[in-house]
C-alpha positions as CSV (number, residue, x, y, z in Angstrom):
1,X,-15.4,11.7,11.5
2,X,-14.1,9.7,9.1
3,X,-14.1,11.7,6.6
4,X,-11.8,14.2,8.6
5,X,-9.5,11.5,9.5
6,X,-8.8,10.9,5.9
7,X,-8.1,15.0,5.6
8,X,-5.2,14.2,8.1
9,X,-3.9,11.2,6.4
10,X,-4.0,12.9,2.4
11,X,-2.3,16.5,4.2
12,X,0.4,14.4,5.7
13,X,1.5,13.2,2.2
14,X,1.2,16.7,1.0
15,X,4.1,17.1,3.9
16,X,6.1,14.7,2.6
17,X,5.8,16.4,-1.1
18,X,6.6,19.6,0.1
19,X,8.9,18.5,3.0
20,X,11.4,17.2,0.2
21,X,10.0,19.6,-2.5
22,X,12.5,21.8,-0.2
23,X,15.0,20.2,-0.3
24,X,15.1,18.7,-3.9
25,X,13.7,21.3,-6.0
26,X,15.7,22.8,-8.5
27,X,14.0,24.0,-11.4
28,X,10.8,26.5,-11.6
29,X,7.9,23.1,-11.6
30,X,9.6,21.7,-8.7
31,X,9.0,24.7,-6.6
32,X,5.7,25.4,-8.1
33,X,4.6,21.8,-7.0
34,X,6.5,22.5,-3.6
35,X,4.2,25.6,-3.4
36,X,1.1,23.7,-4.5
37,X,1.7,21.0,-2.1
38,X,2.5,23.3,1.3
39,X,-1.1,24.6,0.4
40,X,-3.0,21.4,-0.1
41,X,-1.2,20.2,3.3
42,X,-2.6,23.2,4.9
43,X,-6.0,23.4,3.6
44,X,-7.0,19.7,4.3
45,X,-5.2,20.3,7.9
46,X,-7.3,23.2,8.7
47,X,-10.7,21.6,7.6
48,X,-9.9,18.6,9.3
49,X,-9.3,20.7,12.6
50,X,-12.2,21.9,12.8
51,X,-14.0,19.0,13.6
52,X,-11.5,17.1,15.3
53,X,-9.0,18.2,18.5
54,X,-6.5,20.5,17.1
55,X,-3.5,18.8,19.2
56,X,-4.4,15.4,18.3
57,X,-4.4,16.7,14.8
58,X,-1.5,18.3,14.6
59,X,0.6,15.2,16.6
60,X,-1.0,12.8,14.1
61,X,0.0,14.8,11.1
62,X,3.7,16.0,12.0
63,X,4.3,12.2,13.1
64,X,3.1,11.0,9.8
65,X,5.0,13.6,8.0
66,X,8.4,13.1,9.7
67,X,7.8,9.3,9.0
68,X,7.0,9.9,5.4
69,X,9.7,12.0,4.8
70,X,12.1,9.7,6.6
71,X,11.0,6.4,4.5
72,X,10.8,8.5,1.5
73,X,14.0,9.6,1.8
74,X,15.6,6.2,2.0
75,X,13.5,4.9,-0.6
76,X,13.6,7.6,-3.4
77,X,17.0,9.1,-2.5
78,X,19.2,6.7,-1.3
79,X,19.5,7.8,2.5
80,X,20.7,5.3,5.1
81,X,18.3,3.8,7.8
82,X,20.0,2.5,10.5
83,X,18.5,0.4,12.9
84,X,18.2,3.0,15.6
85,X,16.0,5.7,13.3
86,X,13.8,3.0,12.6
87,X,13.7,2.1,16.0
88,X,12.7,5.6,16.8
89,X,10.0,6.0,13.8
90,X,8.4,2.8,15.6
91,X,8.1,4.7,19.0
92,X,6.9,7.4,16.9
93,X,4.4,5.4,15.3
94,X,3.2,3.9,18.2
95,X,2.7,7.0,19.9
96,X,0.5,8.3,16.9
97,X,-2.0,5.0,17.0
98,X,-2.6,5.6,21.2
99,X,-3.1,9.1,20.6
100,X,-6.1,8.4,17.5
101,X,-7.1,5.9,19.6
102,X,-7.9,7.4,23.0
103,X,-9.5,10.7,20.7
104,X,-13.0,11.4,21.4
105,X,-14.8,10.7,17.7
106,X,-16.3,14.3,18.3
107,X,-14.0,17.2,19.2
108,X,-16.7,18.4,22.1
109,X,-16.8,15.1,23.8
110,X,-13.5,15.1,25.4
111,X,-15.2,19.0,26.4
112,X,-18.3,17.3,27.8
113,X,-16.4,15.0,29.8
114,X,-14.6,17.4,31.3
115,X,-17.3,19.9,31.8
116,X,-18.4,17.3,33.7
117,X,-16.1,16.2,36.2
């Protein structure tokens, strides 16, 4: 599962490519990497989802996008962080970790368990 994880982690940096690709492009390679970026993001999300919970997934990768794209914004473009945003991507953040960490390691335990009860 690993292996998946890793998917998630690599497509959320896509997000942040293409995220502010978006928003900074302005000449035909910046759009073409924009483009090539929304795909990569995509692809590696949908392989990892199909091993792992699809809402888990998906919560893990927007977070780590909008945190990407927020840092990288400040960092590359000059954007202020203010100590309420970063309060914020904290909360963010933390939410992220409990939701990995409470995820089954297989997508049909949490299904097991619950077939279960």
């Amino acid at each position: 599962m690993k292996k998946q994880w890793l998917q998630v982690y690599i497509a959320a940096v896509f997000e942040v490519l293409w995220v502010t690709g978006l928003k900074h492009a302005d000449h035909i390679w910046s759009w073409a990497g924009t483009f090539i970026a929304i795909i990569l993001s995509f692809v590696l999300l949908i392989k990892a989802s199909s091993e792992l919970p699809v809402g888990t997934v998906y919560a893990v990768f927007v977070g780590l996008g909008t945190t990407g794209t927020v840092i990288s914004e400040s960092v590359f473009f000059g954007h202020p962080l203010h100590a309420a945003k970063l309060l914020f991507i904290a909360l963010l953040l933390i939410g992220i970790i409990g939701l990995k960490m409470i995820t089954p390691e297989h997508a049909n335990a949490g299904e097991k368990k619950g077939a279960s009860s």
